[in-house]
C-alpha positions as CSV (number, residue, x, y, z in Angstrom):
1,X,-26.8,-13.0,-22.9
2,X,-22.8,-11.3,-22.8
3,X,-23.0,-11.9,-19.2
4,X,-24.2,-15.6,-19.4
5,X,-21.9,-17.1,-22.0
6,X,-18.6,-15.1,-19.7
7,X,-20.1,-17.1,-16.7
8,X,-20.6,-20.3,-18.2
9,X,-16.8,-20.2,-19.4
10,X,-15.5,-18.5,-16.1
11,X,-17.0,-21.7,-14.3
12,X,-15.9,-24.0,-17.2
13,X,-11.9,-22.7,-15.9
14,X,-13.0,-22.9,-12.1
15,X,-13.4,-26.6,-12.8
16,X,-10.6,-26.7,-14.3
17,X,-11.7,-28.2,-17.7
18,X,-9.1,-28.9,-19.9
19,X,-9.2,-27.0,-23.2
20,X,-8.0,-28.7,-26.9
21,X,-6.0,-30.9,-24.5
22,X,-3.9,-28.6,-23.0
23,X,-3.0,-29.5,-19.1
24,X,-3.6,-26.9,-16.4
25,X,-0.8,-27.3,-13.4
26,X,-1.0,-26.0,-10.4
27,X,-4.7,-24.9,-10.5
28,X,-5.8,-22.3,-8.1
29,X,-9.3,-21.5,-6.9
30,X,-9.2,-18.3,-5.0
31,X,-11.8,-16.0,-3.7
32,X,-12.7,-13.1,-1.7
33,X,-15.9,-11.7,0.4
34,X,-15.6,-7.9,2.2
35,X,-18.8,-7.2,3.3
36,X,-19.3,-3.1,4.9
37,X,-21.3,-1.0,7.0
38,X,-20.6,2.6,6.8
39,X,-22.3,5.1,8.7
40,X,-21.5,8.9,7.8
41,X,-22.6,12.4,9.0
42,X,-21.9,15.9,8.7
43,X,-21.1,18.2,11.6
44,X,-24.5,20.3,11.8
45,X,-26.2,17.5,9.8
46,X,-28.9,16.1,11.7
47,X,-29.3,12.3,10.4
48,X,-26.8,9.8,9.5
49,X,-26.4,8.5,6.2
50,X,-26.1,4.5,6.9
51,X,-25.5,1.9,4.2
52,X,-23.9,-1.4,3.7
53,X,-22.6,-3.4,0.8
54,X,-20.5,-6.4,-0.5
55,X,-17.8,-3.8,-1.1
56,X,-15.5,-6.9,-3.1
57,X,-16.8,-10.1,-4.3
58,X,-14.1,-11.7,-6.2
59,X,-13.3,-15.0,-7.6
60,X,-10.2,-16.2,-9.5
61,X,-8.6,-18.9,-11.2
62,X,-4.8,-19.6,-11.5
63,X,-2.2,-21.7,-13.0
64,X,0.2,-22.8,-15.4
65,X,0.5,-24.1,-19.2
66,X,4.3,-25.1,-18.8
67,X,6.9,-23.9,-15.9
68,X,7.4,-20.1,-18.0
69,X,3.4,-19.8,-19.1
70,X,1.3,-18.9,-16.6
71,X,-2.5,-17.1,-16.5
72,X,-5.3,-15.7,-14.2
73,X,-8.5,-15.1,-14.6
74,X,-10.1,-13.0,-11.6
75,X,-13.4,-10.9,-12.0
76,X,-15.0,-9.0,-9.3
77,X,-19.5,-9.7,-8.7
78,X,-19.8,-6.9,-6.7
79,X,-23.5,-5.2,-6.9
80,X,-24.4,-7.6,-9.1
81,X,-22.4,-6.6,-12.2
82,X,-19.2,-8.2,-13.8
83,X,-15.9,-6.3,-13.6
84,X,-12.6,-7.4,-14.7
85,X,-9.4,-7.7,-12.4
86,X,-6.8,-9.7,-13.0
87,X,-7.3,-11.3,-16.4
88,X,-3.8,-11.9,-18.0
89,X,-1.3,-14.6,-19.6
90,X,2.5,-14.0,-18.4
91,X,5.6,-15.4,-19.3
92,X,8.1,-16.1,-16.2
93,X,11.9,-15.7,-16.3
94,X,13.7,-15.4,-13.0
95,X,16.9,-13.8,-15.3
96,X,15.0,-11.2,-17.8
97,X,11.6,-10.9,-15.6
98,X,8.2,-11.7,-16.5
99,X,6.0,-10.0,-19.3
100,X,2.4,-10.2,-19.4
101,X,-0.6,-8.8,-21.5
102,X,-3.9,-8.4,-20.5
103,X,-5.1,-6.5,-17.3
104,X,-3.0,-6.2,-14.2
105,X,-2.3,-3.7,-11.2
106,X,-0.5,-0.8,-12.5
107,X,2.6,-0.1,-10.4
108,X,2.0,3.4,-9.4
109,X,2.9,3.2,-5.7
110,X,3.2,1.3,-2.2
111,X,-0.7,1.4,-1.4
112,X,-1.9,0.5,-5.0
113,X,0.6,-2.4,-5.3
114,X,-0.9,-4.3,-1.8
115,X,-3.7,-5.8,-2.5
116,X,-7.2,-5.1,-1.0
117,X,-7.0,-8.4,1.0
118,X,-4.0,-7.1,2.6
119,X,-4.4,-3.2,2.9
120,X,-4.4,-2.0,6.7
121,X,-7.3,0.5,6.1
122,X,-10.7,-0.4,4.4
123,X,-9.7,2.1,1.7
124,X,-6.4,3.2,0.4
125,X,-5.3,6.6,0.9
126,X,-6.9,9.6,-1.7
127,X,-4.0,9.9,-4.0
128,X,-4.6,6.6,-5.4
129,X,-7.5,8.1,-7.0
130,X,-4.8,10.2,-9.0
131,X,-4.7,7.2,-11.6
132,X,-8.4,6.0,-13.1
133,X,-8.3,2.7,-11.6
134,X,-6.0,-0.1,-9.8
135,X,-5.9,-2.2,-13.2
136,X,-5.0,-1.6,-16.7
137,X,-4.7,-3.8,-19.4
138,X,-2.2,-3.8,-21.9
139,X,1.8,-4.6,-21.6
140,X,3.3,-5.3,-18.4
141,X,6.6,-6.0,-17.1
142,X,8.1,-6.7,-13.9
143,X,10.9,-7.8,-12.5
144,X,11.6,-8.2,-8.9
145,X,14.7,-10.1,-8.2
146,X,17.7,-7.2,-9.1
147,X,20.3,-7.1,-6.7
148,X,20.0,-10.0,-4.6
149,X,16.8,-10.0,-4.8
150,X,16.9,-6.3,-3.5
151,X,15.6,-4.6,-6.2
152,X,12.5,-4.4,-8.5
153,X,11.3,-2.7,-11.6
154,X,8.0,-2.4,-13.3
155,X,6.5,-1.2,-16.2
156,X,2.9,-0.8,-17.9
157,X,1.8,0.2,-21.3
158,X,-2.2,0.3,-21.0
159,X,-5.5,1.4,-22.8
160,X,-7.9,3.8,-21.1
161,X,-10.7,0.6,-21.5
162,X,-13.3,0.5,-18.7
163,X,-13.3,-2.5,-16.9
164,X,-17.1,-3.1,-16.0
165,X,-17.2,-3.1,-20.3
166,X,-13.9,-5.5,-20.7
167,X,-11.7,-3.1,-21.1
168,X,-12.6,-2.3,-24.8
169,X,-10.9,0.9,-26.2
170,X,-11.3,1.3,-29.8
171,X,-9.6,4.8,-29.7
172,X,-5.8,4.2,-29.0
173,X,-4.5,6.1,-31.0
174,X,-6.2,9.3,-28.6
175,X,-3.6,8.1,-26.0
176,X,-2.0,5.5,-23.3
177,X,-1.0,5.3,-20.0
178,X,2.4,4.7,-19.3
179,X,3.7,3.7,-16.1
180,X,7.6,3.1,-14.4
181,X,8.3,2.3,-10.8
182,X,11.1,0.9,-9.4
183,X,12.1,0.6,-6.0
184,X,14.6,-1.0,-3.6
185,X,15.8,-2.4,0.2
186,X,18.1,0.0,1.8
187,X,18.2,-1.8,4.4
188,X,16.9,-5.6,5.4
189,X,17.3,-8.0,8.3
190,X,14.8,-11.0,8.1
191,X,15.5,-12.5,11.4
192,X,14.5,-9.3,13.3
193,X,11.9,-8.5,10.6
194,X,13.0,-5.2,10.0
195,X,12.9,-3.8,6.0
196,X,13.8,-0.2,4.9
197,X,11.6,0.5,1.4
198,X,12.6,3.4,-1.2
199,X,10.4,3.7,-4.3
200,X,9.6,6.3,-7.3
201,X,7.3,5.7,-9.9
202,X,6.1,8.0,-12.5
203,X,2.9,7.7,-15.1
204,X,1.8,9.9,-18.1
205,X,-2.2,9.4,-19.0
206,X,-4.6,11.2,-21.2
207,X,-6.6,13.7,-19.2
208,X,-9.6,12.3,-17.2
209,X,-11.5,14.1,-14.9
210,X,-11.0,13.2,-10.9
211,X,-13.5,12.2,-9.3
212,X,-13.0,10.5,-5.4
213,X,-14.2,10.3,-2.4
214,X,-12.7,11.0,1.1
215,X,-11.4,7.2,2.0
216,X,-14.9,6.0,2.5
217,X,-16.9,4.2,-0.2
218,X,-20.4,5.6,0.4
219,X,-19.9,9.2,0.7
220,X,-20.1,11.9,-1.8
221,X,-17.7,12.3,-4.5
222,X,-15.7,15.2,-5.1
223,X,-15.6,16.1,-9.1
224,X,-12.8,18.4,-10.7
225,X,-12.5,19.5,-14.2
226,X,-10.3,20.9,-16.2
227,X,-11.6,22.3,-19.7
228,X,-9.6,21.5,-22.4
229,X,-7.4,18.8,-20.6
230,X,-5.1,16.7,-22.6
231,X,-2.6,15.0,-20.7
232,X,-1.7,14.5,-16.9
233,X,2.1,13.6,-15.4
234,X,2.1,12.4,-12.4
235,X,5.6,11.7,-10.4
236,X,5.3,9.7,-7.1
237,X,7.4,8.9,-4.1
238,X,7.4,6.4,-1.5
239,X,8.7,4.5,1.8
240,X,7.9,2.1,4.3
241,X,9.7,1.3,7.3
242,X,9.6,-2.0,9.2
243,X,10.6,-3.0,12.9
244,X,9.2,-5.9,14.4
245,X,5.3,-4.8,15.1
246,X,6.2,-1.9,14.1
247,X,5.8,-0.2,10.6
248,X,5.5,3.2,8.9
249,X,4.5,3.6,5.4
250,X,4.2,6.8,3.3
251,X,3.7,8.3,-0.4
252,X,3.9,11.7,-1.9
253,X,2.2,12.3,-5.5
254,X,2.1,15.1,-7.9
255,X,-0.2,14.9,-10.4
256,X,0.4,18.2,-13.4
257,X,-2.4,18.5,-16.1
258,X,-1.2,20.0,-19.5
259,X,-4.3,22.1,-20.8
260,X,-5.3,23.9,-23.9
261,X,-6.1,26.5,-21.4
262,X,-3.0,28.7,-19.5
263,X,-2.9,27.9,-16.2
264,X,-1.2,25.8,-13.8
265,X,-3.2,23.4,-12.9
266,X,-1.5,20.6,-9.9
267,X,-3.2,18.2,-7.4
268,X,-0.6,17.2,-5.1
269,X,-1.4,14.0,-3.0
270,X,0.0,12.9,0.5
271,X,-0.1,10.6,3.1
272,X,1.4,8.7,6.5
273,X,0.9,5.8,7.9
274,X,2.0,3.8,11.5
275,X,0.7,0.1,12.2
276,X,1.2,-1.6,15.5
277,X,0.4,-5.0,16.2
278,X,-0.3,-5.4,20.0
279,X,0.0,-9.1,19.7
280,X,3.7,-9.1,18.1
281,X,3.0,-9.8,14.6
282,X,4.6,-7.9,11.7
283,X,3.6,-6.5,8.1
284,X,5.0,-9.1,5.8
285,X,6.7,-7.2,2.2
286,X,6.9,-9.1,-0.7
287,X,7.9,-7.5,-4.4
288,X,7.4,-3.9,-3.5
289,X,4.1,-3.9,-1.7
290,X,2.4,-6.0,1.7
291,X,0.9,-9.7,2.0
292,X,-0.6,-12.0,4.0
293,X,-0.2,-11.3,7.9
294,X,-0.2,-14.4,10.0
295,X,-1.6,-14.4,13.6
296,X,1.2,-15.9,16.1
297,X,-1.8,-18.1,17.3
298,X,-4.8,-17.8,15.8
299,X,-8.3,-18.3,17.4
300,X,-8.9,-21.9,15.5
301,X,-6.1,-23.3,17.8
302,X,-7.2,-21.0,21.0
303,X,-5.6,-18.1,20.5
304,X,-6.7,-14.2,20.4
305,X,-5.7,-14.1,16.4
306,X,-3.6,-11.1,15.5
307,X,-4.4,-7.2,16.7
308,X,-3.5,-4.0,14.9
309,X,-3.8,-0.7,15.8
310,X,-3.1,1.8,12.9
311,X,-3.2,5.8,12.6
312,X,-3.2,7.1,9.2
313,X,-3.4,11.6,8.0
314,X,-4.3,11.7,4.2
315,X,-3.9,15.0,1.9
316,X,-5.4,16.3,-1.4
317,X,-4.0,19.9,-2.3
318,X,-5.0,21.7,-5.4
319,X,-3.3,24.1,-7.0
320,X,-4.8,27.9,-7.2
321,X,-5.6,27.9,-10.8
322,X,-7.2,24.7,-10.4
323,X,-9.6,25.9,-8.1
324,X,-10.9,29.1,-9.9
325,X,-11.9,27.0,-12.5
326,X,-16.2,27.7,-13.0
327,X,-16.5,24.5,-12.9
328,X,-15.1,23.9,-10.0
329,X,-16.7,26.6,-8.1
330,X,-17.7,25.1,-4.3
331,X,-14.8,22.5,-4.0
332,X,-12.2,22.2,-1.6
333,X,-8.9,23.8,-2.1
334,X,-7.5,21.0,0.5
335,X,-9.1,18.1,1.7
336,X,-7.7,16.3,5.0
337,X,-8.3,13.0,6.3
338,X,-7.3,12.0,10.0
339,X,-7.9,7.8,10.5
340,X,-7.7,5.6,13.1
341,X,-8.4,1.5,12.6
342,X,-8.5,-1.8,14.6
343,X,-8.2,-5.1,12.9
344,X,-8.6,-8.3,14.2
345,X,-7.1,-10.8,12.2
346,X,-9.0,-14.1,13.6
347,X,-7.2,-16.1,11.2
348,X,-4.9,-15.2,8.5
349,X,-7.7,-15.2,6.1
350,X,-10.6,-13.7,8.5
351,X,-10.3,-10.3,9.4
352,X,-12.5,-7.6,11.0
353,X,-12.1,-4.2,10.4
354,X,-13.0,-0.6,12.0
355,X,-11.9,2.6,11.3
356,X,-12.8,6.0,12.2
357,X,-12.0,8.5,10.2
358,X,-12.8,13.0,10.6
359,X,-12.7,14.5,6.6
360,X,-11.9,18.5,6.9
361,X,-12.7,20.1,3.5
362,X,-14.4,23.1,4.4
363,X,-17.7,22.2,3.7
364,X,-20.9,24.9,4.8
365,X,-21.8,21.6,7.2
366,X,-19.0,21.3,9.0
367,X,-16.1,18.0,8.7
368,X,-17.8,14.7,8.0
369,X,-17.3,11.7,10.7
370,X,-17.4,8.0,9.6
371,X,-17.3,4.7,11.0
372,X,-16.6,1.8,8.6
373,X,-16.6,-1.9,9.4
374,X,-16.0,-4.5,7.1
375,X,-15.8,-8.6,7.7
376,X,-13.8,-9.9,5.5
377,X,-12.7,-13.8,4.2
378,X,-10.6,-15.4,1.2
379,X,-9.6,-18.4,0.2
């Protein structure tokens, strides 16, 4: 019944229905569809474990109450269950910055703050998993034009809420997540289309167990615990590099957990990544993460669309004391991805994606071998 009465009024804002007389401006529809086969196997494994899956079905709605109020609404319909995204109200000032509440993308990092429209790879790299999920919802502020435009600083005060529930946490006072980035342009030149990116962010959270899988979606998960857990810091560095076609993009995490337990317990995330596009396009940075590429000629106007070729090596480390842990008995000290994707960007909102990827974790059945494609459209 829930789930009825949030789509009847999801569709009611989609339609842009005016509400106690107040006029919506600038009324967005937007959407997404990534649809994925995966097919994953084990060294000595015999078989091949094959699946597909709408791996994002999102739909959104966005605009403004005045020129400083602004909202979203975006939910995700993804294996047939509801799951909050972006579902804020925001207040817009070009001098102090803009404050929200509600749920946004926490700014922990380069990969997390690009959307998964955008993202080279089907999956970000496995230190994302180091925070509980993309979105939090709470207090957010962010401010993007410091120094010419130059600079940026965010900010998130969030609940540990789930979002397939709405985000509902009725024990606060057990803890928040708090989250800081800010980052700069070294170095910019927008008639060559060359960038330099610089970035730190850093995050405190109530302890939560990890759980992730090697940059696939379909896979097993890896599961670590630490008994008696109460609080995790993690500290985060990143950079990106653009020239042209060229790019480089890379982020280092460190993730402590404070324990009633003695030990030292660390994950440590890593990883690199280079993107070339063989048909002269170029990442496009906005506000501390990547947009929209646009193909040169795409093929609705008879041309090849745009071509990437990417390489990407991914690292989880965990710390000794970590390891020894019972309940942890069987998992990898260090698990290593090495990637390589394609994507064909037909359009700049059609894209086909393939990447190969070899996981090393030391498992009894040797490094597991995927291939992922996914066909993906917005709007």
């Amino acid at each position: 019944m829930k789930k009825h009465l949030f789509l009847t009024l999801f569709i009611t804002v989609l339609f842009g229905i005016n509400v106690f007389g107040q006029k919506v401006e600038d009324l967005k529809i937007n959407g997404r569809i990534q649809y994925d086969f995966e097919f994953l196997k084990r060294q000595k494994a015999e078989d091949w474990q094959i699946g597909n899956e709408f791996r994002r079905v999102h739909l959104s709605a966005a605009g403004k109450l005045s020129k400083v109020f602004k909202f979203k609404i975006e939910v995700n319909f993804a294996h047939a269950q509801i799951g909050f995204r972006d579902v804020y109200i925001e207040y817009v000032n070009k001098e102090l910055g803009n404050f929200a509440v509600g749920s946004k993308a926490e700014p922990t990092g380069l990969d997390i703050g690009t959307s998964s429209k955008y993202i080279p790879f089907m999956e970000r790299a496995m230190l994302t998993a180091l925070q509980d999920f993309r979105w939090g919802t709470g207090l957010h502020y962010a401010h993007h034009h410091l120094l010419d435009n130059r600079m940026g600083v965010q900010m998130a005060l969030t609940n540990k809420g789930v979002n397939g529930e709405g985000f509902v946490d009725k024990h606060v006072e057990k803890g928040m997540n708090f989250v800081a980035r800010v980052y700069g342009l070294p170095y910019v030149n927008k008639e060559k289309k060359q960038l330099m990116h610089a970035g730190v962010n850093f995050a405190t959270r109530p302890y939560k167990d990890l759980k992730f899988r090697p940059e696939n979606h379909m896979g097993e998960k890896y599961h670590y615990v630490v008994p008696g857990g109460i609080r995790r810091i993690q500290m985060g560095w990143e950079t990106a590099l653009i020239a042209g076609p060229f790019s480089l993009q890379g982020e280092y995490k460190t993730s402590g957990i404070a324990a009633t337990t003695s030990g030292d317990f660390k994950i440590t995330g890593y990883y690199g990544l280079a993107s070339f596009f063989l048909t002269g396009e170029s990442r496009v940075y906005k506000h501390g993460g990547f947009g929209r590429v646009k193909p040169v000629k795409d093929i609705t106007h008879g041309g090849p669309g745009a071509w990437e070729v990417l390489v990407r090596y991914s690292v989880m480390d965990f710390s000794e004391d970590l390891i020894k842990l019972p309940d942890n008995a069987g998992l990898p000290k260090k698990v290593e991805n090495t990637a390589l994707g394609v994507n064909w960007y037909l359009t700049s909102h059609l894209r086909i994606m393939y990447n190969f990827i070899i996981t090393s974790d030391a498992h009894p059945e040797g490094n597991l071998t995927a291939h992922m494609i996914r066909f993906q459209m917005d709007f």
